[in-house]
DRENKE-617269 format. One record per residue: residue number from 1; residue in one letter; x negated, y, z of N, C-alpha, C in turn. Coordinates in Angstrom, 3 decimals. Example, Ala and Ser with C-alpha at 12.3 -4.5 7.8 and 13.67 -1.06 7.14 Angstrom:
BEGIN
{1 'a' {-13.190 -5.690 7.800} {-12.300 -4.500 7.800} {-13.200 -3.300 7.800}} {2 's' {-12.850 -2.250 7.080} {-13.670 -1.060 7.140} {-12.900 0.030 7.870}} 
//
This chain:
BEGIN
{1 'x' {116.104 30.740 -139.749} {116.330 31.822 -138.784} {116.676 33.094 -139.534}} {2 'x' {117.524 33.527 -139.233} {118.216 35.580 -139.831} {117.244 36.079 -139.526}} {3 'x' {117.029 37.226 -140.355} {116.117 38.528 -140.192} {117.644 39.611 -140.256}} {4 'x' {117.124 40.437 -139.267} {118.497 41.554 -139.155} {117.169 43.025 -138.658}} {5 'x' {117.869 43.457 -139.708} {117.034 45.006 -139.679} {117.591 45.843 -138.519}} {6 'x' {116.716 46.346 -137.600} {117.221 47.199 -136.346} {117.698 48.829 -137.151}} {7 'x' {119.186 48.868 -136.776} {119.317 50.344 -137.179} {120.023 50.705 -135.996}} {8 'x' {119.742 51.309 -134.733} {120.132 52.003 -134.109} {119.369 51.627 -132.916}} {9 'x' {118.504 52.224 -131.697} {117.755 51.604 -130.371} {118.977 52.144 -129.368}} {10 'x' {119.504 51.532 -129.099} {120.904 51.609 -128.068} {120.368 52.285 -126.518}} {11 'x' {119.580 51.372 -125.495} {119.171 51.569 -124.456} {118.032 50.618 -123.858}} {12 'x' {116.947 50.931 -123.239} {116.201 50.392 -123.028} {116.803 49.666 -121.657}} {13 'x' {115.884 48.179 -121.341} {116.673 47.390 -119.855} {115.222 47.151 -119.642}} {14 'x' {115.291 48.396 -118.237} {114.080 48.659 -117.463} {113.524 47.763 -116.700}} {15 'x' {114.562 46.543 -116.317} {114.135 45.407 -115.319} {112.990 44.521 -116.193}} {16 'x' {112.737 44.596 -116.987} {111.794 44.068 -118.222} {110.512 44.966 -118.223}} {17 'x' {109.627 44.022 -117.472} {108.028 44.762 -117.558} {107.538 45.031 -118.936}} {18 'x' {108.093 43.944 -120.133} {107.597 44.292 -120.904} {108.588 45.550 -121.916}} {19 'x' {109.704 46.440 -121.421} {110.517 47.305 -121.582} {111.163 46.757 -123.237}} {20 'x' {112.107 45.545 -122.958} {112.744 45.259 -124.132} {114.044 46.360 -123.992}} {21 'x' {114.733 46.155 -124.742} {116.396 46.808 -125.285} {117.177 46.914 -125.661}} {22 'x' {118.065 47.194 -126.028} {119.384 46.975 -126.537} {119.226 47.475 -128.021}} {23 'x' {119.500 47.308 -128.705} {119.462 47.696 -130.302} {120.664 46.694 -131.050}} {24 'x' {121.001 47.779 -132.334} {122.052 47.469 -133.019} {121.688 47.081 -134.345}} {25 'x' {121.798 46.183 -134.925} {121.522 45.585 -136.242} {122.595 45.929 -137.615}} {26 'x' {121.578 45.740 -138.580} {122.516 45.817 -139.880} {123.935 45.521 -140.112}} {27 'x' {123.840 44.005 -139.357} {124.683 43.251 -139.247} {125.835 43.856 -137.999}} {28 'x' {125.582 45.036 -137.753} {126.833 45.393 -136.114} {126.367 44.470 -134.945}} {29 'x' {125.976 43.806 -135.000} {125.742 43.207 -133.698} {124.723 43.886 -133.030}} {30 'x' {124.682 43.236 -131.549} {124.046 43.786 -130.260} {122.745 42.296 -130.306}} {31 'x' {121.630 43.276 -129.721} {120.093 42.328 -129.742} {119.475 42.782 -128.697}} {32 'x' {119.399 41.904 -127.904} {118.360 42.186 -126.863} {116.892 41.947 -127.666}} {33 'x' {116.288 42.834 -127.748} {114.837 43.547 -128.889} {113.745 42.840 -128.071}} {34 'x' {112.607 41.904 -128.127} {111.677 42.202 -127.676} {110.429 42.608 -128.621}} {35 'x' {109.527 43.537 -128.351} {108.356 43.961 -129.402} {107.460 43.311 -129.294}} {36 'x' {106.599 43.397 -130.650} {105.097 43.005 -130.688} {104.681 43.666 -130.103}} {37 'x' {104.590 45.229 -129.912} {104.014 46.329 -129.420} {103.822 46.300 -128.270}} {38 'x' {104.326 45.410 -127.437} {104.989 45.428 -125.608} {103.500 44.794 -125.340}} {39 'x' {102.979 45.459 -123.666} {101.419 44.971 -123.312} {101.517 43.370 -123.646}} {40 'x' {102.400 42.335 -123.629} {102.401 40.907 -123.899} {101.554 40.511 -124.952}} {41 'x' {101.943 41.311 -125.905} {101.975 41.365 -127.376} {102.408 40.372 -127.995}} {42 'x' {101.931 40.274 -129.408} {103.013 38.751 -130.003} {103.199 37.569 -129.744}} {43 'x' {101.935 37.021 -128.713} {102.283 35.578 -128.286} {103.050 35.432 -127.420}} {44 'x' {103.529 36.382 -126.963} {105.068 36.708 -125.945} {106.135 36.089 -126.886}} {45 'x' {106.218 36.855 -127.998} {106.753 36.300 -129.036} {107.229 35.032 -129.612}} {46 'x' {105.990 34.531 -129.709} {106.027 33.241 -130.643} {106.647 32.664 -128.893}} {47 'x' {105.955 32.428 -127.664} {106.740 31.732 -126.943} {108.069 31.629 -127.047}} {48 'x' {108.531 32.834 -126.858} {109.942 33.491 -126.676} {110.732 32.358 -128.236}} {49 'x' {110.287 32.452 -129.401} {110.969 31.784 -130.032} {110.434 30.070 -129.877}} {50 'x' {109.763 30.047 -129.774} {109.451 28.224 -129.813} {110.228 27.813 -129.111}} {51 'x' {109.745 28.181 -127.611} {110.236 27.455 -126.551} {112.182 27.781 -126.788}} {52 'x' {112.259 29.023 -127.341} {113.669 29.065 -127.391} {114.687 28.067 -128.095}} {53 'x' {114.138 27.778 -129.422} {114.102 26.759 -130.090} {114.063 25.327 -130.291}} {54 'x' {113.200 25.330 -129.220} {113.075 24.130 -128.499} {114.613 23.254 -127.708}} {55 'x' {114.968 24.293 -126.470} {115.483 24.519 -125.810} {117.008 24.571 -126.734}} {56 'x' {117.175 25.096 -127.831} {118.592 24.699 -128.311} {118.580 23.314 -129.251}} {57 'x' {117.111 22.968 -129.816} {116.777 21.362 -130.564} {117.596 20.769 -129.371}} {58 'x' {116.844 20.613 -128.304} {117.667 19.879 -127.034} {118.704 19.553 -126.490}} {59 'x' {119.874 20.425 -127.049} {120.881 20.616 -126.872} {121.359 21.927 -125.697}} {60 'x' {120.686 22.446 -125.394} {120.845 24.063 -124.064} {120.952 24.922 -124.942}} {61 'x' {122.156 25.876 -124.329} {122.629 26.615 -124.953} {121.355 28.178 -124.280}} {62 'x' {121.160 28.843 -125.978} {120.600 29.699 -125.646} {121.252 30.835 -126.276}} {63 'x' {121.043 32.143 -126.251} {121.646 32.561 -127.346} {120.811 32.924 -128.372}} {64 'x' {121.873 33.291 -129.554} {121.011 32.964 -131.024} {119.416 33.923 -131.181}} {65 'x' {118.640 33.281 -131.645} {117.358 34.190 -131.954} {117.346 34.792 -132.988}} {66 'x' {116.733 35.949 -133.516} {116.803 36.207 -134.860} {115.385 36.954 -134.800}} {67 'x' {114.679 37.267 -136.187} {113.820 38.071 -136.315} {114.412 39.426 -136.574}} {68 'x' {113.799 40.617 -135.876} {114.468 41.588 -136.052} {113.348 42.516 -136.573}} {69 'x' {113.765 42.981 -138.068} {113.059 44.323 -138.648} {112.861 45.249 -137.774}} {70 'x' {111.629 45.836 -137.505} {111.821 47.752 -136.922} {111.190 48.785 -138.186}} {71 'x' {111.819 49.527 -138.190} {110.717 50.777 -139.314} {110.158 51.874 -138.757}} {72 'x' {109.653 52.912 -139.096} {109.275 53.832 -138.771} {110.688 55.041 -137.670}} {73 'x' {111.590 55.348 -138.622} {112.589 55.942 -138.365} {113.285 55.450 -137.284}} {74 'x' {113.157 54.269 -136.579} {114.167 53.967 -135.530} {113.419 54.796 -134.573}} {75 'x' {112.463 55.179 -134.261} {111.892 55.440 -133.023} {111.593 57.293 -133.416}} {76 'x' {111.655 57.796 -134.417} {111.645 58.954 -134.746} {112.173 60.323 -133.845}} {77 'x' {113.447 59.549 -133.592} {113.947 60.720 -132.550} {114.202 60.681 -130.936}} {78 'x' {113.363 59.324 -130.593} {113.622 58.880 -129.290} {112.833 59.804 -128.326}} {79 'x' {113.279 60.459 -127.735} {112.908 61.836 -126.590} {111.785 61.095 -125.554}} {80 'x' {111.942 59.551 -125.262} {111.294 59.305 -124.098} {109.637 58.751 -124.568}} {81 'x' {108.802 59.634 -124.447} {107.059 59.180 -124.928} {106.915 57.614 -125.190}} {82 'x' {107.414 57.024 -123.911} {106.548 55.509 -123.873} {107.664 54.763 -124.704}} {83 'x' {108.972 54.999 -124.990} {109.357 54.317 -125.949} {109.285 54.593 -127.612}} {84 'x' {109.049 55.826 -127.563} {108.652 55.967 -129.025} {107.436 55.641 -128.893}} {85 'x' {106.196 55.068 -128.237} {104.964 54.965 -128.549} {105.228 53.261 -128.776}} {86 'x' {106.423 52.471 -128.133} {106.265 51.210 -128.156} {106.714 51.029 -129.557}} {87 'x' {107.933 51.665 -129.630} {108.767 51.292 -131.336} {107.693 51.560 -132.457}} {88 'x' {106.706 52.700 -132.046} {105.633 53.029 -133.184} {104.752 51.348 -133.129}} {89 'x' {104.480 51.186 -132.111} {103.554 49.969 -131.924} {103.888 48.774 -132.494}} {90 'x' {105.533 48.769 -133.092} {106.036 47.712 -133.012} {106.429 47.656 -134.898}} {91 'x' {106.571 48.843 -135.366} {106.644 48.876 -136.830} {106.610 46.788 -137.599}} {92 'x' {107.320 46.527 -138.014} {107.536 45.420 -138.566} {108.403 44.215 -138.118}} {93 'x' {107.844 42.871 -137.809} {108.890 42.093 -137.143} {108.718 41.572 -136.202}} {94 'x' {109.916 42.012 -135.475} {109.821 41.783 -133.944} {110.848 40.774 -133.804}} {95 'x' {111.227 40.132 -132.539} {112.665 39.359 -132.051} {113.740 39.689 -131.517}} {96 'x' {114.835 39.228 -131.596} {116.338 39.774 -130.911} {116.771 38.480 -130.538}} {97 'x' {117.361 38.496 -129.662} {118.116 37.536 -128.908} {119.746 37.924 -128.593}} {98 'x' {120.925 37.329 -129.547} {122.117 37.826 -128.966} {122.417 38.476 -127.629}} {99 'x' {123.325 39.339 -127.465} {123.410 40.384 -126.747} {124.579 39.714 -126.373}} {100 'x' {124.815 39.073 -124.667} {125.969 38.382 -124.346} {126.485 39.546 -123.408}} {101 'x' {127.342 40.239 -123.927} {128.301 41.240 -122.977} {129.098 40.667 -122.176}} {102 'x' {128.885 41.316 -120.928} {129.703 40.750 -119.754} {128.811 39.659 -119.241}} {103 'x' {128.046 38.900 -119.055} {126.997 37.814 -118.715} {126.120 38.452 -117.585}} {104 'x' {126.266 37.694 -116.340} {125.422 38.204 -115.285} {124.164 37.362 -114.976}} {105 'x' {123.527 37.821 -114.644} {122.200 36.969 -113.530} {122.648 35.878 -112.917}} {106 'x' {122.190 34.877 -113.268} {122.466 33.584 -112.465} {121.836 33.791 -110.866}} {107 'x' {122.837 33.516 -110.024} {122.694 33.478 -108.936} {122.985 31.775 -108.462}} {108 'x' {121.686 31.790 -107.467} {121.760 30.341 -107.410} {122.874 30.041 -105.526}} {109 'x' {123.133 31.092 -105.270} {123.891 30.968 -103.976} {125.617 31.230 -104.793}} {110 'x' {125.692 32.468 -105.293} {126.741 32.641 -105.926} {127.173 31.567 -106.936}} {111 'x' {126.633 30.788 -108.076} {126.536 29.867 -109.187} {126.922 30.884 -109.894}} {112 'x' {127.992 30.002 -111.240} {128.340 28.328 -111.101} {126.924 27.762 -110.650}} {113 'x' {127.045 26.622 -109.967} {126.091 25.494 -109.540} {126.335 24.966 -111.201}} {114 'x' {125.028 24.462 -111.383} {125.267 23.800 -112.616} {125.005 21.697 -112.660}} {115 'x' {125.757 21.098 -112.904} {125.391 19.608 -112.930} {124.254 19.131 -112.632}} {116 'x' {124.117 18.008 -112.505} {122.725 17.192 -112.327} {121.886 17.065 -113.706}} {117 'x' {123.229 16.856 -114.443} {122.379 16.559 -115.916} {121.979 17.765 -116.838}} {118 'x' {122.680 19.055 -116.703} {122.025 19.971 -117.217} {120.962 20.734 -116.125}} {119 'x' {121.067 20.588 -115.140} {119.789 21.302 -114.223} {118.612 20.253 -114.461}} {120 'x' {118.672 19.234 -115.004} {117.887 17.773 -115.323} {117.152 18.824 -116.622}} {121 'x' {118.440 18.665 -117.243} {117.403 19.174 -118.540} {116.802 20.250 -118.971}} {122 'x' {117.565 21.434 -117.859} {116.459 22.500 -117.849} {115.472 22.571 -117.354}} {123 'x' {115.268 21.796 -116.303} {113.787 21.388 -115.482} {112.565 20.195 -116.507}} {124 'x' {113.439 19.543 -117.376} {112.506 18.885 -118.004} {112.096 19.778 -119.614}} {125 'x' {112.795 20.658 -119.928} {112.436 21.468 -120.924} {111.333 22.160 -119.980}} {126 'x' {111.638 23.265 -119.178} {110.622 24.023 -119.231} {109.670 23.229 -118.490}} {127 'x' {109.497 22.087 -117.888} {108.492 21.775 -117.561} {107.125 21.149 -119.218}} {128 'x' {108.047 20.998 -119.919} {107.752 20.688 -121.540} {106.736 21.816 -122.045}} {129 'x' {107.650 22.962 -121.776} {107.018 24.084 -122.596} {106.613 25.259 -121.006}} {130 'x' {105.912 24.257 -120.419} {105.388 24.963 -119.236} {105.814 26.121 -118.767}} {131 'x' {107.124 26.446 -118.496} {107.701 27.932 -118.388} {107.403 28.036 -116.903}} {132 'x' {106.647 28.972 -116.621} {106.834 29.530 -115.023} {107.400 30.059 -114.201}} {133 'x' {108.511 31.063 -115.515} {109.156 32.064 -115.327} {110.394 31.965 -115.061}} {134 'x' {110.917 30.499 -114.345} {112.244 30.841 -114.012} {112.589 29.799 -112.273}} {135 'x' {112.266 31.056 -111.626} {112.488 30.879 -110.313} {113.290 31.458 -109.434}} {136 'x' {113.492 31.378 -108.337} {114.625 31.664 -107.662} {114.465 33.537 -107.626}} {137 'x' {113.187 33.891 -107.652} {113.472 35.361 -107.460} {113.619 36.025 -108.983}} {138 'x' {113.279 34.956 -110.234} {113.429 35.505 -111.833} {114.021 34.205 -112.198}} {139 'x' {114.891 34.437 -112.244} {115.939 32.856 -112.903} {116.149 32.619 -114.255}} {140 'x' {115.901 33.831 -115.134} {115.934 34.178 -116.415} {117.388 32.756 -116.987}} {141 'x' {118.171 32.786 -115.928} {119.356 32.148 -116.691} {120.989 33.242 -116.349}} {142 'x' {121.392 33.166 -117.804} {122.912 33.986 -117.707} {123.900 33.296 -117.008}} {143 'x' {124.805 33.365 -116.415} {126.448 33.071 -116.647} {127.128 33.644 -117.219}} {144 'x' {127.716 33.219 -118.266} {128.134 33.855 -119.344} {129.636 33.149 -119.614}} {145 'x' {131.235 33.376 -119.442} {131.891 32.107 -119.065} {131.858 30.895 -118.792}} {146 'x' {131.291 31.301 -117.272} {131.158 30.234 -116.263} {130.308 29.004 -116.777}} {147 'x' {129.301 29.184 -117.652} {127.967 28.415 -118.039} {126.814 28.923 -118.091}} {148 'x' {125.695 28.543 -118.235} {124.129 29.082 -118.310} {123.812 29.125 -119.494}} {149 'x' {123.089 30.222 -119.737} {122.438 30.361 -121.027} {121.095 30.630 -120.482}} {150 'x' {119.784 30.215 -121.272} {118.655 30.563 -121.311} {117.754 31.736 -121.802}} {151 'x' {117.643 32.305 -120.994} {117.026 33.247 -121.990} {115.448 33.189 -121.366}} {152 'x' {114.496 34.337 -121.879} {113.028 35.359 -121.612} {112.078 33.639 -121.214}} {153 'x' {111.702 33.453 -122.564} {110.620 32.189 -122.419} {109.700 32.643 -123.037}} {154 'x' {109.011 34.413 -122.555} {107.929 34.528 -123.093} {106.605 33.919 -122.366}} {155 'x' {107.148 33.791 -121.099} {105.401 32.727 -120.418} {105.818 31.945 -120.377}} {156 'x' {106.739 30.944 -121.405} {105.970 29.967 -121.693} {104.597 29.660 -122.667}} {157 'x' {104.489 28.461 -122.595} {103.247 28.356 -123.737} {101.442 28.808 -123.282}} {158 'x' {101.430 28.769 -121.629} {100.146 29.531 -121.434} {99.165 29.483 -122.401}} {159 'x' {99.276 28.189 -123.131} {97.894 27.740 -123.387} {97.610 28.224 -124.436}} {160 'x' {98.229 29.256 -125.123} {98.014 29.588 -126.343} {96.985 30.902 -125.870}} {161 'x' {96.942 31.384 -124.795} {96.205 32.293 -124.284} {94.594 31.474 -124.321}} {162 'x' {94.148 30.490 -124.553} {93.184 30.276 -123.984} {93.051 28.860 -125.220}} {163 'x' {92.692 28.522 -126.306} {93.105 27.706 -126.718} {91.980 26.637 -126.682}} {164 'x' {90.729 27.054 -125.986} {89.850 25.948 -125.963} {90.093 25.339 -124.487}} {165 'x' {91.475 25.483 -123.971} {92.122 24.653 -122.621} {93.282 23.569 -123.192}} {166 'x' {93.541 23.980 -124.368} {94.913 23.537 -124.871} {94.830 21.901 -124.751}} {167 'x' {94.034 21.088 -124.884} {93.665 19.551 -124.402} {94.172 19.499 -122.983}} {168 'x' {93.533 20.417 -121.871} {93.489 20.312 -120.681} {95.396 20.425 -120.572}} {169 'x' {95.860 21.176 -120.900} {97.227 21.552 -120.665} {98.116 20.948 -121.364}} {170 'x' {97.811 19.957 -122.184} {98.774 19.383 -122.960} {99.063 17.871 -121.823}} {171 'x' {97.838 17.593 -121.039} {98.121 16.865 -119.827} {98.577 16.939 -118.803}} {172 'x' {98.728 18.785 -118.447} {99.114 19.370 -117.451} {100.406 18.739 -116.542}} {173 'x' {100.334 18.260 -115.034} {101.792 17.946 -114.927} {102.194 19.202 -114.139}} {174 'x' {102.490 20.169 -114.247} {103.151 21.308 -114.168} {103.552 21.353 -112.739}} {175 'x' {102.280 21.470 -111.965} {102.791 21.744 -110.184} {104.122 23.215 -109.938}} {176 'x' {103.896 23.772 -111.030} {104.787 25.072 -110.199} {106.247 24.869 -110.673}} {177 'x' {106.596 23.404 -111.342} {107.689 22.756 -111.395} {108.197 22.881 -109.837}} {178 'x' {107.689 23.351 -108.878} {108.052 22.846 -107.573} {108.683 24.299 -107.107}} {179 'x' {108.704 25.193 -108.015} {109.310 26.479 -107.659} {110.463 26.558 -108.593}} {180 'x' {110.736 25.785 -109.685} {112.041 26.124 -110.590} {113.384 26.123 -109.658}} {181 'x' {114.209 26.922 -110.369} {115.630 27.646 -109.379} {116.574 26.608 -109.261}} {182 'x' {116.480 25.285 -110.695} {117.776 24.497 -110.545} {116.888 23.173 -110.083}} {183 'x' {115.535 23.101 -109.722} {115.361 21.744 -109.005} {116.227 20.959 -108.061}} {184 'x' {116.724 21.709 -107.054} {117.440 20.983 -106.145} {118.681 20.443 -106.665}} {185 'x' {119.245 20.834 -108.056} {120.231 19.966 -108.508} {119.883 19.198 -109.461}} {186 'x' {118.284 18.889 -110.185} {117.442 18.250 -111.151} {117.580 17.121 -110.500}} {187 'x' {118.610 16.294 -110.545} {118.821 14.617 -109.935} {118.063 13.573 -110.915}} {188 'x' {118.473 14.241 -111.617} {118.422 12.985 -112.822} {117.205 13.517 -114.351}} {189 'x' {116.014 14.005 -113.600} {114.775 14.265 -114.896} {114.414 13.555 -115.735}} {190 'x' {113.954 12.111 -115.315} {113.972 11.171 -115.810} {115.022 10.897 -117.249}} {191 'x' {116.525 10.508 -116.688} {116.781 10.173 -117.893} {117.260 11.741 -118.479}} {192 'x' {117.040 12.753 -117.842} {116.731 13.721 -119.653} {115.879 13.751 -120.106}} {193 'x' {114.393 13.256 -119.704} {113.304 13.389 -120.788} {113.876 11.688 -121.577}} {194 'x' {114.542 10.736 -121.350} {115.134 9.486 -121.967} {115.485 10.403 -123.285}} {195 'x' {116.292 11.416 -123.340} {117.782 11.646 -123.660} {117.034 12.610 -124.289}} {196 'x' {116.170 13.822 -124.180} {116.199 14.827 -125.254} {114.386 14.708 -125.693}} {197 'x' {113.889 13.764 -125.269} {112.334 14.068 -126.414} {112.327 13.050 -127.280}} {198 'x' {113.453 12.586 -128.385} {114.196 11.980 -129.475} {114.360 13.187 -130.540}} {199 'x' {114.981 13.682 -129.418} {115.423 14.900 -130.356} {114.533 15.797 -130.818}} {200 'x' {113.348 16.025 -130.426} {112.095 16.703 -130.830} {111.267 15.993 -131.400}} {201 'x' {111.340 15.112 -132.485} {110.885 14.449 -132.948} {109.769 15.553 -134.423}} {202 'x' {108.801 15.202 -134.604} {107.765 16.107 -134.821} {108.313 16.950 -135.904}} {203 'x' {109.565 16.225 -136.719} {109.924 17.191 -137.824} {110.535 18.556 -137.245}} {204 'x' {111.325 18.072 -136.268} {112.218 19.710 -135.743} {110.700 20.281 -135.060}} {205 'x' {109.654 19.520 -134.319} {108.493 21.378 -133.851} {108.312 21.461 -135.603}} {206 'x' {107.711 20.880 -136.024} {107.684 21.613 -138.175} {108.150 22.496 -138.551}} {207 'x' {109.415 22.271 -138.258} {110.561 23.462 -138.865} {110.916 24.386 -137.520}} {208 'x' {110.324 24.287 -136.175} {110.769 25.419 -135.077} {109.504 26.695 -135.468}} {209 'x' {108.215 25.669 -135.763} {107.174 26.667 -135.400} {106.643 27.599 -137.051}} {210 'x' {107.622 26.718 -137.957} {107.706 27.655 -139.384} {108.385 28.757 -139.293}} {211 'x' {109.139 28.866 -138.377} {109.968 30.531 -138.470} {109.096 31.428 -137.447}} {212 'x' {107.680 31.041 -137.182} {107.451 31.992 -136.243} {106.366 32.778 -137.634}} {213 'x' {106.691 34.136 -137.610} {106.280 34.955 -138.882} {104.636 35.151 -138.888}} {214 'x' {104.156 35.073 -139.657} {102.816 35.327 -140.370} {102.336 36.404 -139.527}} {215 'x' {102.588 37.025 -139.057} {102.198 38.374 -138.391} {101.737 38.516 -137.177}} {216 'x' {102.315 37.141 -136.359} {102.481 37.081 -134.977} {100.994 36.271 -134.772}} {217 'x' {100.607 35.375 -135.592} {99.404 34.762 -135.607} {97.941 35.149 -136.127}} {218 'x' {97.636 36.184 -135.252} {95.969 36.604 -135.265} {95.135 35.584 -135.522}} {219 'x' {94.084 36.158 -136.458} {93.144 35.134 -136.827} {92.772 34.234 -135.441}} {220 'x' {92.177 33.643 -135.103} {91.404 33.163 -133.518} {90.095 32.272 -133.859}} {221 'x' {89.058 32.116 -133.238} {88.136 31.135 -133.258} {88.806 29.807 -133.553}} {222 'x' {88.616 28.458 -134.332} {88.609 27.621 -135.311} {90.461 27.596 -135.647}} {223 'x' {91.050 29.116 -135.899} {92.612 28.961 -136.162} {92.042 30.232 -136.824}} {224 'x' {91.897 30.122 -138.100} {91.762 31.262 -138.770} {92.777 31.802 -139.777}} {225 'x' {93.890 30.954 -139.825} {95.049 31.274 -140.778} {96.640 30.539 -140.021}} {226 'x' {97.246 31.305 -140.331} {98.620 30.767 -139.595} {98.863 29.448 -139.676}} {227 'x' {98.416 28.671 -141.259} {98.699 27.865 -141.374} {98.005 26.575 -140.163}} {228 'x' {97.067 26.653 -140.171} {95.882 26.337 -138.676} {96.983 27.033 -137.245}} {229 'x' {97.128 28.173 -137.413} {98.511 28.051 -135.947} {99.176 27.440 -135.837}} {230 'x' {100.105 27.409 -136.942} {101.218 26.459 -136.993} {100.658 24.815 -136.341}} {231 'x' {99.782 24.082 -137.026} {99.433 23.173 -136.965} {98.833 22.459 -135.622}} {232 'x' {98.484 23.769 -135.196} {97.652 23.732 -133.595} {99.130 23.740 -132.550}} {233 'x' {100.084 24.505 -133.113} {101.233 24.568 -132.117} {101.670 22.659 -132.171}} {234 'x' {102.131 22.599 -133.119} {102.867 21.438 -133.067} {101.949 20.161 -132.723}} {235 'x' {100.820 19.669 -133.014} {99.776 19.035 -131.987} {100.155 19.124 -131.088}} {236 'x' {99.733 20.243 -130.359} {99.896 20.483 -128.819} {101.357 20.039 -128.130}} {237 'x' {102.131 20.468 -128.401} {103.821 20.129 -128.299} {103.892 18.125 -128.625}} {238 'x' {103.500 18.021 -129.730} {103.560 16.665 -130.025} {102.911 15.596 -128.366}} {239 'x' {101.712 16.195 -128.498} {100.576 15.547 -127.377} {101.510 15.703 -125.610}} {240 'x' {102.181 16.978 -125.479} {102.733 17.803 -124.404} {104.042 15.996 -124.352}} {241 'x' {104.975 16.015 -125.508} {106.279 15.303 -125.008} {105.803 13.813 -125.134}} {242 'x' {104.304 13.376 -125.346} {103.575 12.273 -125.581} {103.234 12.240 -123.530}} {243 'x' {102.790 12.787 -123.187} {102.798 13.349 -121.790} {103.309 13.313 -120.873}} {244 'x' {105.325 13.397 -120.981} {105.898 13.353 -120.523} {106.320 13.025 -118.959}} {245 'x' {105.708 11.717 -118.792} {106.075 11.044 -117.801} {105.123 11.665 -116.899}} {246 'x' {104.047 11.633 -117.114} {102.951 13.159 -116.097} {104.355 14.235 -115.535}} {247 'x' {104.687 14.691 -116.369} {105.560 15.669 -115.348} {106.833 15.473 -114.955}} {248 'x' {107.458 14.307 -115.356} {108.578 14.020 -114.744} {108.111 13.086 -113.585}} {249 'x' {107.137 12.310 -113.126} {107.122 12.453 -111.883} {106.583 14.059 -111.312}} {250 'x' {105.784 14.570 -111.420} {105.892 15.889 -110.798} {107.020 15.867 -110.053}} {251 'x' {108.136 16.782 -111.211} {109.420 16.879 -110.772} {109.979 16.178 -109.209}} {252 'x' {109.747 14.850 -110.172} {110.314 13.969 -109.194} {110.191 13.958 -107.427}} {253 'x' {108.767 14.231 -108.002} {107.667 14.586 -106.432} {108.257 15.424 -105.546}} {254 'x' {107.970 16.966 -106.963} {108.531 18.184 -105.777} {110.059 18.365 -105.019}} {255 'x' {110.896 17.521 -106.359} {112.304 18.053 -105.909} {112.279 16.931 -104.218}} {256 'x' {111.484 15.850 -104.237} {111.716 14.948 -103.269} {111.485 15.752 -101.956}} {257 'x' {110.606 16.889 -102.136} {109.397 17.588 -101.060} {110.901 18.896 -100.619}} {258 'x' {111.510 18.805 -101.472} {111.772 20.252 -101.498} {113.537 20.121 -100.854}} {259 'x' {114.202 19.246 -101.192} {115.797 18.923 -100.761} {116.160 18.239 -99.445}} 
//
């Protein structure tokens, strides 16, 4: 994964409770910023990249992640209190997510409508990495020439909030699967969990949940070193696509309840 140092905070995008933004990198490019500093705090984070990660292992197009430097000086001359108090909060490494200009809000009346087999596999990813967060009134998907991109998978991952549940939730079959935005075109769940939990085979979570930075992982009761995070993530994920069939009937259930 790139590390790209933030040199310029462009504009904040207020529709974001947790007040991410536009920022410009070393590199010239555009980053949608999210902070450690933001009330979420870093396990917003680590979701935001796992599950993101995840989600392009799979083959779904997301756009690119990167770790993004902040320093002191980016937030130095920013006039507005609560964003210089966040950029102060945020001093070190935070995430960016390519900045797709021109890319609107997926509208599920407007589209594109998207296939059976990719609304398949976005319903069986985030039902994977338990995402709640993408429903008909927060769709957290782009159109971006006339395709979907994924983005804001910071709730996924509840269970990292609570980690003496993480057993309980790695069984979870994910009832609020019955609110996702592309269910009614999720025909075919089944054979995408066939088709993409191959591809997550334990070496790619290894190498997804190694780029999540040293920083983001607070000591915790029996996870006292990242290396113990790391290890606890990919378990859980391992046990989660071991699981599988628990939530692809779900799916199966709700989309039946629901079309």
């Amino acid at each position: 994964m790139r590390t790209v140092a933030a040199t310029r905070y462009v504009t904040p995008l207020r529709e974001g409770g947790s007040l991410p933004a536009i920022v410009e990198g070393d590199d010239s490019g555009l980053y949608v910023a999210k902070f450690r500093g933001a009330g979420q705090g870093p396990k917003a984070l680590v979701a935001e990249l796992v599950a993101g990660e995840l989600a392009r292992a799979a083959g779904l197009r997301v756009p690119e992640i990167v770790l993004l430097e902040v320093d002191a000086a980016l937030g130095r001359n920013e006039e507005d209190p609560e964003i210089r108090e966040l950029l102060q909060a945020s001093i070190g490494t935070n995430l960016g997510l390519d900045y797709l200009p021109g890319s609107a809000t997926f509208d599920p009346v407007a589209g594109p409508a998207p296939d059976g087999v990719e609304a398949s596999a976005i319903v069986w990813l985030d039902a994977l990495v338990q995402n709640v967060d993408r429903t008909p009134r927060n769709a957290n998907l782009l159109a971006w020439h006339r395709r979907l991109w994924l983005i804001d998978h910071g709730a996924s991952l509840w269970f990292h909030h609570a980690w003496d549940r993480a057993a309980d939730a790695a069984r979870d079959r994910f009832a609020p699967v019955k609110d996702h935005v592309l269910l009614p075109w999720a025909t075919g769940v089944r054979a995408a969990a066939s088709a993409l939990a191959p591809r997550l085979a334990r070496e790619v979570l290894e190498r997804i949940v190694a780029d999540v930075p040293d920083a983001w992982l607070a000591p915790e009761p029996d996870l006292p070193t990242p290396a113990a995070h790391r290890a606890a993530y990919v378990d859980h994920l391992a046990r989660r696509l071991a699981a599988s069939e628990a939530f692809v009937e779900e799916a199966e259930r709700a989309r039946a309840q629901r079309v």
